[in-house]
N, CA, C and O atoms as CSV, one atom per row, in Angstrom:
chain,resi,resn,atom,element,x,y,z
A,1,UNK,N,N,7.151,10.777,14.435
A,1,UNK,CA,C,6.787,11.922,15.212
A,1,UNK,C,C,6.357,13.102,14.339
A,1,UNK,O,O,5.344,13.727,14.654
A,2,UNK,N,N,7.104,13.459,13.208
A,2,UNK,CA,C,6.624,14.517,12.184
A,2,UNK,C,C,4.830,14.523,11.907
A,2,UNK,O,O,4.511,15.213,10.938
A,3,UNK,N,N,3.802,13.920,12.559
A,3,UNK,CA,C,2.696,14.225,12.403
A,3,UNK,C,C,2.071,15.159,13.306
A,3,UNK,O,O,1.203,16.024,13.191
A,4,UNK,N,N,2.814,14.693,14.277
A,4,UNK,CA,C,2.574,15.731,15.061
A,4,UNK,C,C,3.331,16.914,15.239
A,4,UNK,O,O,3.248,17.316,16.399
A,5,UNK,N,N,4.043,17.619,14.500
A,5,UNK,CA,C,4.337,18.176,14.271
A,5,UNK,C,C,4.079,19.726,13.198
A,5,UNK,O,O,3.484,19.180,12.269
A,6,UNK,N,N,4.142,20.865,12.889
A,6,UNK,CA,C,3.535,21.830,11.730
A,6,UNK,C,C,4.489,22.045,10.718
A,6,UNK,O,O,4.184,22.602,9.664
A,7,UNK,N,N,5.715,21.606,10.988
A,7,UNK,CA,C,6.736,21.535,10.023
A,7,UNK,C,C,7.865,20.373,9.813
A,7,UNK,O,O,7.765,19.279,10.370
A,8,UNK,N,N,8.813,20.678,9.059
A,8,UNK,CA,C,9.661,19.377,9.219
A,8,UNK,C,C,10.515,19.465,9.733
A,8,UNK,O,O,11.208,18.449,9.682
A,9,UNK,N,N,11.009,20.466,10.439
A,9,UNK,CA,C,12.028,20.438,11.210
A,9,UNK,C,C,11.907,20.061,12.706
A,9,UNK,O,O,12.924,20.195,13.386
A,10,UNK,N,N,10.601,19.533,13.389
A,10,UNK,CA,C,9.518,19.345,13.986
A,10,UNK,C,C,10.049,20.208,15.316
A,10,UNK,O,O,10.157,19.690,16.427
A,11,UNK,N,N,10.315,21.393,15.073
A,11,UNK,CA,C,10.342,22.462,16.173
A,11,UNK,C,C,8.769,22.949,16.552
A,11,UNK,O,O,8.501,23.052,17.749
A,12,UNK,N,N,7.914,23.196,15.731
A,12,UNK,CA,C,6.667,23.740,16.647
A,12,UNK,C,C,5.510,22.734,16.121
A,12,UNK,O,O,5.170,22.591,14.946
A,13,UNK,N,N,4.879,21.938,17.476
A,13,UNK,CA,C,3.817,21.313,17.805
A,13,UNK,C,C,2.859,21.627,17.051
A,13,UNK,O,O,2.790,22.855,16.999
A,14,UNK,N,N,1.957,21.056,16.340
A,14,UNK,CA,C,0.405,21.286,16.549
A,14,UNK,C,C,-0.171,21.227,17.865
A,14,UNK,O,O,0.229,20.537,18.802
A,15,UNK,N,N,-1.508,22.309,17.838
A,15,UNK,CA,C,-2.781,22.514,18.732
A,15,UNK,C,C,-2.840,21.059,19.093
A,15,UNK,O,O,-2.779,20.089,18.337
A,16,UNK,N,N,-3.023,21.113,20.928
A,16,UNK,CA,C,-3.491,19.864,21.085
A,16,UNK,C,C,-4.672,19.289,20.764
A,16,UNK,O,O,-4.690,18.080,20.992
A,17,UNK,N,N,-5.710,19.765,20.293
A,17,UNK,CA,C,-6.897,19.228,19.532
A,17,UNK,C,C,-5.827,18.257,18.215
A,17,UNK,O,O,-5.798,17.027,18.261
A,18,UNK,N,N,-5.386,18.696,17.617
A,18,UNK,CA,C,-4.811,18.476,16.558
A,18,UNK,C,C,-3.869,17.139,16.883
A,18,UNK,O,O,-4.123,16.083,16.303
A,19,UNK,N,N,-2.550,17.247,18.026
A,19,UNK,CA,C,-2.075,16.336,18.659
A,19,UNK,C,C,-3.077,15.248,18.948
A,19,UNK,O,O,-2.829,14.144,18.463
A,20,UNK,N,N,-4.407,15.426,19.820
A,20,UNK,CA,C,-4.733,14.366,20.261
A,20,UNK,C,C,-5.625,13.901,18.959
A,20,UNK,O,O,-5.581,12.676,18.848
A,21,UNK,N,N,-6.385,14.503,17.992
A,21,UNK,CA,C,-6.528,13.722,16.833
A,21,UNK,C,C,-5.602,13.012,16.025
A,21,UNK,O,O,-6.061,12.229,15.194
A,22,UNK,N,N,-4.287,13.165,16.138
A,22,UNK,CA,C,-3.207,12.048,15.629
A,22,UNK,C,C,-2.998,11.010,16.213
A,22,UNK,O,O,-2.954,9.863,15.770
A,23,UNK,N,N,-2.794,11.586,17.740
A,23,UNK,CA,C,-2.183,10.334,18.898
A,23,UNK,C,C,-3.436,9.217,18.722
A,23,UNK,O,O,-3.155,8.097,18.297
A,24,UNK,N,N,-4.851,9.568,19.068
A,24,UNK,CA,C,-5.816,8.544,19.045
A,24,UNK,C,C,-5.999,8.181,17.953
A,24,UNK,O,O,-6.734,7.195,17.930
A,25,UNK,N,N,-5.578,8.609,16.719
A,25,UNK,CA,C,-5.622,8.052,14.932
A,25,UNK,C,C,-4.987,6.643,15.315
A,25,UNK,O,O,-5.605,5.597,15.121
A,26,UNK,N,N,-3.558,6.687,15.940
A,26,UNK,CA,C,-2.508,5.700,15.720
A,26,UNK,C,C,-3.094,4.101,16.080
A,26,UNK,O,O,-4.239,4.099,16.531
A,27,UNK,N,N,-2.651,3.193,15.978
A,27,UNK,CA,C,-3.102,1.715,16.548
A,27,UNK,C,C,-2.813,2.228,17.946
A,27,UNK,O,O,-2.397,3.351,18.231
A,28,UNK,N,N,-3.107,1.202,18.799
A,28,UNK,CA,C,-3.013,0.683,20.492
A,28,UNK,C,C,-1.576,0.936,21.290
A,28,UNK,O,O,-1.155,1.657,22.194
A,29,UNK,N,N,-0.891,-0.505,20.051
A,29,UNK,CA,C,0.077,-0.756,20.259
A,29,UNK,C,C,1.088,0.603,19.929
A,29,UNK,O,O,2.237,0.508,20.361
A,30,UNK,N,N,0.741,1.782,19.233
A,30,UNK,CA,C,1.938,2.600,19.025
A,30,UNK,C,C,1.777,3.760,19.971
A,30,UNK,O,O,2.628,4.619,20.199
A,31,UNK,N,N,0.260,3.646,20.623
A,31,UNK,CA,C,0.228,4.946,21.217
A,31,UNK,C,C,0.432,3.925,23.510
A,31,UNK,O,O,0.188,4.345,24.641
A,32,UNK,N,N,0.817,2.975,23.106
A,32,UNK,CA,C,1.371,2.537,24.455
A,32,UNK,C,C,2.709,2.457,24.190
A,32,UNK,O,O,3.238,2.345,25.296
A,33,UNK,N,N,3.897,2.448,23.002
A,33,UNK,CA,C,4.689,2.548,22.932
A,33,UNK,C,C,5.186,3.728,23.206
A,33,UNK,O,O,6.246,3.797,23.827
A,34,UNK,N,N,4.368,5.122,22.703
A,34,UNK,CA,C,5.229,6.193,22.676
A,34,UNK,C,C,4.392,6.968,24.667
A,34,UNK,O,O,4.516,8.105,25.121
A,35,UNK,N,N,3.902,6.163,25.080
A,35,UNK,CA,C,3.762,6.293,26.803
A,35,UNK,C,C,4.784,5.671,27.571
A,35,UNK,O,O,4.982,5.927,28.759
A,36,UNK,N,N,5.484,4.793,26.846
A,36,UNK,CA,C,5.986,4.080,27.827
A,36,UNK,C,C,7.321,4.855,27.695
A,36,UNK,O,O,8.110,5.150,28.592
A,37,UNK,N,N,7.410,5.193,25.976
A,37,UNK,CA,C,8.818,6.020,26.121
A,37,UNK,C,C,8.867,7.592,26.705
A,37,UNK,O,O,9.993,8.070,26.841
A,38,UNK,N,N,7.853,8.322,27.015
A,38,UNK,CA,C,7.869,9.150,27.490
A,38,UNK,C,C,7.676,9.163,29.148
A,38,UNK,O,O,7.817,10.116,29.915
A,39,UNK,N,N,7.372,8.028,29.389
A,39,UNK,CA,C,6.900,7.792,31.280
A,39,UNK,C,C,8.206,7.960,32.472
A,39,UNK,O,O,7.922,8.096,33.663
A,40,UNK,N,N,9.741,7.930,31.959
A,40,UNK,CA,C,9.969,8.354,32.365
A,40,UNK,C,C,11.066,9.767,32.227
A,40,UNK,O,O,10.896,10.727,31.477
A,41,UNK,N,N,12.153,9.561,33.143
A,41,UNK,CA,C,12.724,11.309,32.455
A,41,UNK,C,C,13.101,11.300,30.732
A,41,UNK,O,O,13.530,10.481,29.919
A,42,UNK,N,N,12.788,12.314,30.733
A,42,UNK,CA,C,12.666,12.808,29.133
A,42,UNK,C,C,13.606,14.202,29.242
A,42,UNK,O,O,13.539,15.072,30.111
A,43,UNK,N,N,14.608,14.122,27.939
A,43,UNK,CA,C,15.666,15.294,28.115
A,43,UNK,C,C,14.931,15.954,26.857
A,43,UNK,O,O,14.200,15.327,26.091
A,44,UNK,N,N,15.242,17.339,26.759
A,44,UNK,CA,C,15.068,18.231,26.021
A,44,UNK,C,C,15.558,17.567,24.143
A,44,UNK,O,O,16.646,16.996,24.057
A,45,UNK,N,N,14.965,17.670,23.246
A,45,UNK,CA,C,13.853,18.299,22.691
A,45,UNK,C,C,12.350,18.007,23.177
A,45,UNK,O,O,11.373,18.755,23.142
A,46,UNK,N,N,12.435,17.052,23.512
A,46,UNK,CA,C,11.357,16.306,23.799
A,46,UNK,C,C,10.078,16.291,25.295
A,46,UNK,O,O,9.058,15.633,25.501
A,47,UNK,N,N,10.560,17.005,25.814
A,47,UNK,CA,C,9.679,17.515,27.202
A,47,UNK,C,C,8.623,17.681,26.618
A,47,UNK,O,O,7.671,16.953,26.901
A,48,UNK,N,N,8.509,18.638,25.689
A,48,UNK,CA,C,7.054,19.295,25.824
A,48,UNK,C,C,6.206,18.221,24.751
A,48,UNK,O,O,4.978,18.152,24.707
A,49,UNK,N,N,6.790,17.716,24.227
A,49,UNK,CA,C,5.994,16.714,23.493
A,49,UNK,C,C,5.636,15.347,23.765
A,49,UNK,O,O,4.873,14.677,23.069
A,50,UNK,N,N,6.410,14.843,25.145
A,50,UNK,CA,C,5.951,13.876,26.145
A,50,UNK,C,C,5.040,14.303,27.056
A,50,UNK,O,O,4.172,13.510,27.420
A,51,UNK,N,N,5.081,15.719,27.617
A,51,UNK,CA,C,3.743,16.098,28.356
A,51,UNK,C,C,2.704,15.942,27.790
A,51,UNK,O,O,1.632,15.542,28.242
A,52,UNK,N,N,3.013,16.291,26.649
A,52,UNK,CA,C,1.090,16.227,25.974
A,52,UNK,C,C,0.853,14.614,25.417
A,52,UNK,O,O,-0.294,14.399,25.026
A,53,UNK,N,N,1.669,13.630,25.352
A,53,UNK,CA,C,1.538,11.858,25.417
A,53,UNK,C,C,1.354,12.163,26.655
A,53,UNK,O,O,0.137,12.309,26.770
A,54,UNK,N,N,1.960,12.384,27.862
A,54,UNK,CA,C,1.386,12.121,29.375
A,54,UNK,C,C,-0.359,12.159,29.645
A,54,UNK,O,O,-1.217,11.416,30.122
A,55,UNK,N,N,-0.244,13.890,28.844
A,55,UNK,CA,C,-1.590,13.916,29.333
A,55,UNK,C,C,-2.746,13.251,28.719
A,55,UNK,O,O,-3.757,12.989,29.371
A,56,UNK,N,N,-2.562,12.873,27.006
A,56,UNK,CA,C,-3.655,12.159,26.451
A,56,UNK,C,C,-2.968,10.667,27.369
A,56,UNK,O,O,-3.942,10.049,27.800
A,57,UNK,N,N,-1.969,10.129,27.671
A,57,UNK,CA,C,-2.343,8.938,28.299
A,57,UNK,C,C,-2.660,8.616,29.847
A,57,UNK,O,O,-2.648,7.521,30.408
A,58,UNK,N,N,-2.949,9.908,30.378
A,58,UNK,CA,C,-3.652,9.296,31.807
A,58,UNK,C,C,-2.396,9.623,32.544
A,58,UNK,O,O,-2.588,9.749,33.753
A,59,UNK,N,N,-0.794,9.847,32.034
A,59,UNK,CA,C,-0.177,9.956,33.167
A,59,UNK,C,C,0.109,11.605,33.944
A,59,UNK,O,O,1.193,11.809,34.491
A,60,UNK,N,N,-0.733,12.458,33.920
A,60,UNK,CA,C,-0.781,13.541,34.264
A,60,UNK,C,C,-2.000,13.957,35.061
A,60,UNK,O,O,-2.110,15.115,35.462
């Protein structure tokens, strides 16, 4: 996950330009893995960084 990320403590996101140039970098298989783990409830840290997998994968 630290790629998408601006630091290492991975508290603040990159620009989603930036996000979705990583997410679509990845193989097939890793960017249907990290949809499937975000598809359903998602607890905090992680909300806002499954919305933006939602939205590059179609589920939003």
């Amino acid at each position: 996950m630290e790629p998408f990320f601006t630091d290492s403590s991975m508290k603040t996101m990159k620009p989603m330009e930036e996000f979705k140039a990583v997410f679509f970098a990845m193989p097939a298989e890793k960017q249907a893995q990290m949809k499937g783990e975000c598809a359903g409830q998602v607890q905090q840290p992680y909300t806002d960084f499954c919305a933006n997998v939602n939205t590059l994968g179609g589920h939003n």
